[in-house]
C-alpha positions in Angstrom: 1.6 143.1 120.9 2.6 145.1 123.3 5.0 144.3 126.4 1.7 144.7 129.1 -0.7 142.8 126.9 1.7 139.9 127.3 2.0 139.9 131.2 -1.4 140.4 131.4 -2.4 137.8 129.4 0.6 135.5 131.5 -1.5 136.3 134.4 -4.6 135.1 133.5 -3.3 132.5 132.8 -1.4 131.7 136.1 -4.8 133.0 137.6 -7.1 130.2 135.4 -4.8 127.4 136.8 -4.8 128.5 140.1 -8.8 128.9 140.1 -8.4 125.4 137.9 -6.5 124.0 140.5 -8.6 125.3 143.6 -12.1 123.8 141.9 -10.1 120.3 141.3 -9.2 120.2 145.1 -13.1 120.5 146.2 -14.5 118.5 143.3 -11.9 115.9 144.8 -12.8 116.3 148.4 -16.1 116.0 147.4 -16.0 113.0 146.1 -13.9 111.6 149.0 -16.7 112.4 151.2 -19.2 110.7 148.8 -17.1 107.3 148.4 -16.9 107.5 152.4 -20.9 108.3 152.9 -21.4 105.7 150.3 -18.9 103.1 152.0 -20.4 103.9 155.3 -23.8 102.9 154.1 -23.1 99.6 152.2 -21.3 98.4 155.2 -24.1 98.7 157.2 -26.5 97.5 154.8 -24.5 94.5 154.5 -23.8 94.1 158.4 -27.7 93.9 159.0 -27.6 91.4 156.4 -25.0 89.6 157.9 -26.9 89.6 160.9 -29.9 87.9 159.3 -28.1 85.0 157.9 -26.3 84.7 161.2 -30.5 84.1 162.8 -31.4 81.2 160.1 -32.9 83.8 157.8 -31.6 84.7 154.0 -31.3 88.1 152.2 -34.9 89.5 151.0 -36.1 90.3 147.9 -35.4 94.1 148.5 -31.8 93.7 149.2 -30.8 91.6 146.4 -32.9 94.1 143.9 -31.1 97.3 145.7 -27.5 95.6 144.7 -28.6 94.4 141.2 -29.8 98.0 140.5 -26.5 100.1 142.2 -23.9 97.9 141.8 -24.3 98.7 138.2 -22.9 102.0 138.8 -18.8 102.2 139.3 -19.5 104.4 142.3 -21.4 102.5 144.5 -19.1 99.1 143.2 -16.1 101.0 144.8 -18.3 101.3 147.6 -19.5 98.1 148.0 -15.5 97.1 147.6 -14.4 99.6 150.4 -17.3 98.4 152.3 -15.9 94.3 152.0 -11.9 95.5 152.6 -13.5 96.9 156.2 -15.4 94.2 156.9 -12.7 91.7 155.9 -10.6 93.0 158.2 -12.8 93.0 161.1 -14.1 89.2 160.3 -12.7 86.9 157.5 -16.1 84.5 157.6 -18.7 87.5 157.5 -18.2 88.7 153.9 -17.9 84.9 152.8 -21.2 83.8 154.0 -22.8 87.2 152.7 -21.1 86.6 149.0 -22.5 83.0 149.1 -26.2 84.1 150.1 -26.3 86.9 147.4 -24.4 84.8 144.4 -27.6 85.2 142.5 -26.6 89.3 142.0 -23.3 88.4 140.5 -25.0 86.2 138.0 -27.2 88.6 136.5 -24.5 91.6 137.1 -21.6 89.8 135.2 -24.4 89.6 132.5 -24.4 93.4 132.8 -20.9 94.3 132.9 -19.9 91.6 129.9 -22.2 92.9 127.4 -19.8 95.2 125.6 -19.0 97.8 128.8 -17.1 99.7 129.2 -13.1 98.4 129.4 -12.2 99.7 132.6 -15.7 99.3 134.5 -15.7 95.5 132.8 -11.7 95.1 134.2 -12.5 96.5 137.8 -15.9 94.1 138.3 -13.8 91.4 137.3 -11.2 92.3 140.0 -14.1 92.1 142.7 -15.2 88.7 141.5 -11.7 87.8 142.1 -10.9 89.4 145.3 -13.5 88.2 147.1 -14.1 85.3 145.6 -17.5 85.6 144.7 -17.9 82.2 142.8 -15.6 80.1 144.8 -16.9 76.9 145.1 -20.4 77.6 143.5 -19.9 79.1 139.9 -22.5 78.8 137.7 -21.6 77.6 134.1 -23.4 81.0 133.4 -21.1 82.6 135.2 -18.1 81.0 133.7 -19.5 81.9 130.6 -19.2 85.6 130.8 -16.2 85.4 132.4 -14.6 83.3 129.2 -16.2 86.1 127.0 -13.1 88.7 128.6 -10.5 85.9 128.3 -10.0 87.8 124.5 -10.4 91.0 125.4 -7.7 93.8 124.6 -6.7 94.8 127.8 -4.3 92.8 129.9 -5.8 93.6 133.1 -9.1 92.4 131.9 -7.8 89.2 131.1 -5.5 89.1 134.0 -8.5 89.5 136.9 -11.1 87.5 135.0 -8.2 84.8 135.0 -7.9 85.1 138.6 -12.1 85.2 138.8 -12.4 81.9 137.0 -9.1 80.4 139.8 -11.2 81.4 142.6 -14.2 79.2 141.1 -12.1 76.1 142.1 -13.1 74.3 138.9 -10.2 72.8 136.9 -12.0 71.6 134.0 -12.9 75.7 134.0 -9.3 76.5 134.3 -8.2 74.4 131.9 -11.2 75.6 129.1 -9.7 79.5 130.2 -5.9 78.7 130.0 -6.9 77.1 126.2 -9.0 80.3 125.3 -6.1 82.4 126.3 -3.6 80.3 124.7 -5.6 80.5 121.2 -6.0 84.5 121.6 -4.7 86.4 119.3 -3.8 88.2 122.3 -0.2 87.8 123.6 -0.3 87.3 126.9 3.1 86.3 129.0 4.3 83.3 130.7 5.2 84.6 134.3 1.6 85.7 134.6 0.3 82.4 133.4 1.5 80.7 136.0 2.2 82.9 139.0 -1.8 82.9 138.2 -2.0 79.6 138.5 -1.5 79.5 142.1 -4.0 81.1 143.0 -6.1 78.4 141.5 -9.1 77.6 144.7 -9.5 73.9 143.7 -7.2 70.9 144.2 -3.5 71.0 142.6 -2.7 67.8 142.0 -5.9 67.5 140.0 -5.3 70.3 138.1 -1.5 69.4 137.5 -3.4 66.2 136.1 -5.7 67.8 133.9 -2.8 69.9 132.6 -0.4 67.3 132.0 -3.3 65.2 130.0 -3.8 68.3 128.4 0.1 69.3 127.7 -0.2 68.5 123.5 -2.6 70.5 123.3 -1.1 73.6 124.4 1.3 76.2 122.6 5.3 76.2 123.3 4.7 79.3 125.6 1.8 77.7 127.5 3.7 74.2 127.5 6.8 75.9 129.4 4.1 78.1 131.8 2.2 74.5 133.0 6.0 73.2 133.9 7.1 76.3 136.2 4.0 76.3 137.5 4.1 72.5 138.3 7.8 73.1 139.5 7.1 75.6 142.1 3.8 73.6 142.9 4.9 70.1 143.7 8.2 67.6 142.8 5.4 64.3 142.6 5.5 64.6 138.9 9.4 63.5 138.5 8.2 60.0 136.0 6.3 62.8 133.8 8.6 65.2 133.5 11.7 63.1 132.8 9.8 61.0 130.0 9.3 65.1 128.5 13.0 65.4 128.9 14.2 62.2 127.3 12.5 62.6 124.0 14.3 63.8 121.5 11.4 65.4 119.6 10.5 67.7 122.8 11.6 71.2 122.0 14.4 72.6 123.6 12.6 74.9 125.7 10.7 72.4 127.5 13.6 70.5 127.8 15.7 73.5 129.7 12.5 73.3 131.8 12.1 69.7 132.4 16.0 70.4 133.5 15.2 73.3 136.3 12.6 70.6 137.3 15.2 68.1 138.5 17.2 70.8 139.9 14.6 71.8 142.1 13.9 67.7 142.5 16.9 65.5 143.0 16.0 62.3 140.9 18.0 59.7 140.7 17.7 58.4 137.0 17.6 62.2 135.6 21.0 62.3 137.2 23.1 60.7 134.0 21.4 62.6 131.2 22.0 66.0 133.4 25.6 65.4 134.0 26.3 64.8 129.9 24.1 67.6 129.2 26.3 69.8 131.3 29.1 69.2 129.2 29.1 71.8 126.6 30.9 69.6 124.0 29.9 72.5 121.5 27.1 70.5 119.5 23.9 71.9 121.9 22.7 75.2 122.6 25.1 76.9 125.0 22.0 76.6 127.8 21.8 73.1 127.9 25.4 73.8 129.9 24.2 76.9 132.1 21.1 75.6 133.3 22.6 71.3 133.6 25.1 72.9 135.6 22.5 75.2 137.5 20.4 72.0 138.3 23.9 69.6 139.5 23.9 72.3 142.6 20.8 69.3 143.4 23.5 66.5 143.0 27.2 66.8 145.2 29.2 63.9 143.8 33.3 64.1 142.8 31.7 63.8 139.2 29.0 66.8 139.2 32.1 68.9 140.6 34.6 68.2 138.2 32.4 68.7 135.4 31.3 72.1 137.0 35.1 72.9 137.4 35.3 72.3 133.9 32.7 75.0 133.0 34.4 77.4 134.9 36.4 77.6 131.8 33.8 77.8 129.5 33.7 80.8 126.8 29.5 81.6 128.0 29.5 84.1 130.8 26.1 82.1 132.0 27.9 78.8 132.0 31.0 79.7 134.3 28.4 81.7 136.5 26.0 78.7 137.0 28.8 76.5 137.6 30.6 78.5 140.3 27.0 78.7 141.8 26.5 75.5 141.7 29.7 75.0 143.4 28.8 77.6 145.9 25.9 75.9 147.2 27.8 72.3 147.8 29.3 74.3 150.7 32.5 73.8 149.4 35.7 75.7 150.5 38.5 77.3 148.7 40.3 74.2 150.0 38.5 72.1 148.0 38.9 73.8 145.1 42.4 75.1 145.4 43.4 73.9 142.0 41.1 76.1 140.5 42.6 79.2 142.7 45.6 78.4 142.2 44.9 77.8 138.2 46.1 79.6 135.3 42.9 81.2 134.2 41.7 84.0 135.5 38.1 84.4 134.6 37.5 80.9 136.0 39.2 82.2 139.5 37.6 86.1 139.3 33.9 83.9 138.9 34.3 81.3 141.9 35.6 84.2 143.9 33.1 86.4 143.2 30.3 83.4 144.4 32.7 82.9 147.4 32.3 86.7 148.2 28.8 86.9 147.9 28.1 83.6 150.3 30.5 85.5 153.1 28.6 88.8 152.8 25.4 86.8 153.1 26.6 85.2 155.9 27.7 88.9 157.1 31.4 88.4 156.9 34.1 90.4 154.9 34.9 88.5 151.6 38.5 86.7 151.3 
């Protein structure tokens, strides 16, 4: 092959991309100009039907057929999303009232989308159901039916909005049947989104708390510890339950270290003892029964929380003297008050409470000592 056959060929190359490049631009634009027209139009299909239900009437026969038929197609879904967003924006009660008077679409269009669809089309539907909340406050069990069919499905995005979908409905005996289906998956699916998901749940919490806590035994180790940070960020009413968890011995260990955040988050009076001996790392428990007992006696500023956290400043766990000189921290002590500690023979007990010390004067926007 000769030296010009190669540089010609190079440039055809170069010349194929470019012309590859130039088509993908239009095709692009093109499309941008359809999702607009598109948008454009479903918003103001969807106004005049607004403007109906606003005059005592309902949506006709036409308009609910014109949505069952296109909102089959991914195109005129983004639309009808785009379309929602704008009017959203402009009014928060307008697409609620128009979602409620056309439920009877959604019905029959989960029924489409759930019927082995594609993953991505079934994954993006779900996230409109969700968004908008399409069933909130009137789901059908036929709706929560197809929704429960993608609680196993493969993809985590899937499971993730038709999670959300079935929060929105505001039905906790749902939530409860979908957090079980997902907990008996063979699909692993991971704590933190189990119950950051949780609180977006429509209904009532405490009611839902309820049905989870009646519920708890029935759940897996990694659900169990999901339902107690959830309830921990959700509400501190639920201190008699959560301290009968930690004071049985059979309880696993995780949900004990959980049932211990609980109490530091919620001062309570008779978790106080057990906290302060589990903070002792007398070497026959799991190192983070130490860290996060002394994480949690931040919650609880007596002389005997603080010597036992000065006493974990010695501790041969980095988490432990790092928890404790938190913990210390946060008591708003001073390096007066703990001058024996500064003026102490070891070093990585003083380098730790220091290093806290610093970080509370730079957050203050001082200069550390």
């Amino acid at each position: 092959m000769t030296v010009e056959t190669v540089i010609y060929s190079y440039l055809a190359i170069c010349g194929a991309v470019i012309i590859f490049n130039i088509a993908s631009v239009f095709v692009l634009r093109g499309k941008e100009r359809g999702l607009h027209l598109r948008t454009a139009f479903m918003k103001e299909l969807i106004e005049n039907c607004i403007a109906d239900i606003d005059s005592g009437g309902e949506p006709d026969e036409s308009h609910l057929s014109f949505l069952e038929k296109k909102l089959r197609h991914i195109s005129y879904l983004t639309a009808f999303d785009e379309a929602l967003k704008e009017l959203k924006k402009e009014n928060e009660e307008d697409p609620e009232k128009y979602l409620k008077a056309i439920n009877p679409v959604f019905e029959k269009l989960m029924g489409y989308y759930t019927s082995g669809r594609d993953d991505i089309k079934i994954t993006y539907f779900a996230y409109v159901v969700s968004e908008y909340g399409v069933i909130t406050g009137h789901a059908t069990r036929t709706m929560l039916k197809y929704l429960f069919r993608l609680l196993d499905a493969p993809s985590i995005y899937c499971r993730e909005n038709a999670l959300h979908a079935i929060y929105s409905s505001g039905d906790t005996d749902a939530v409860l049947k979908a957090l079980k289906i997902i907990d008996k998956s063979s699909q692993f699916h991971h704590s933190k989104l189990l119950y950051d998901g949780m609180y977006n749940f429509c209904g009532n919490n405490h009611q839902l708390i309820e049905g989870l806590l009646e519920n708890f035994d029935q759940f897996s180790l990694n659900m169990q510890t999901a339902i107690l940070d959830y309830i921990r960020f959700s509400s501190g009413d639920y201190c008699e339950e959560i301290f009968a968890k930690l004071t049985d011995e059979g309880t696993d260990d995780e949900i004990r270290f959980s049932c211990i955040r609980y109490f530091g988050k919620y001062p309570y009076n008779p978790a106080y003892p057990l906290i302060l001996n589990l903070a002792e790392d007398d070497g026959q428990r799991r190192w983070e029964y130490a860290a996060i007992a002394s994480q949690s006696l931040a919650s609880y500023p007596t002389e005997h929380s603080i010597e036992i956290l000065k006493e974990n400043l010695r501790s041969r766990e980095w988490h432990v003297r790092f928890n404790a000189a938190q913990s210390l921290e946060k008591m708003g002590l001073s390096y007066i008050d703990l001058q024996d500690v500064f003026d102490g023979d070891d070093r990585f007990a003083r380098e730790m409470l220091q290093y806290r010390f610093d970080c509370r004067e730079l957050e203050k926007g001082g200069r550390p000592a």
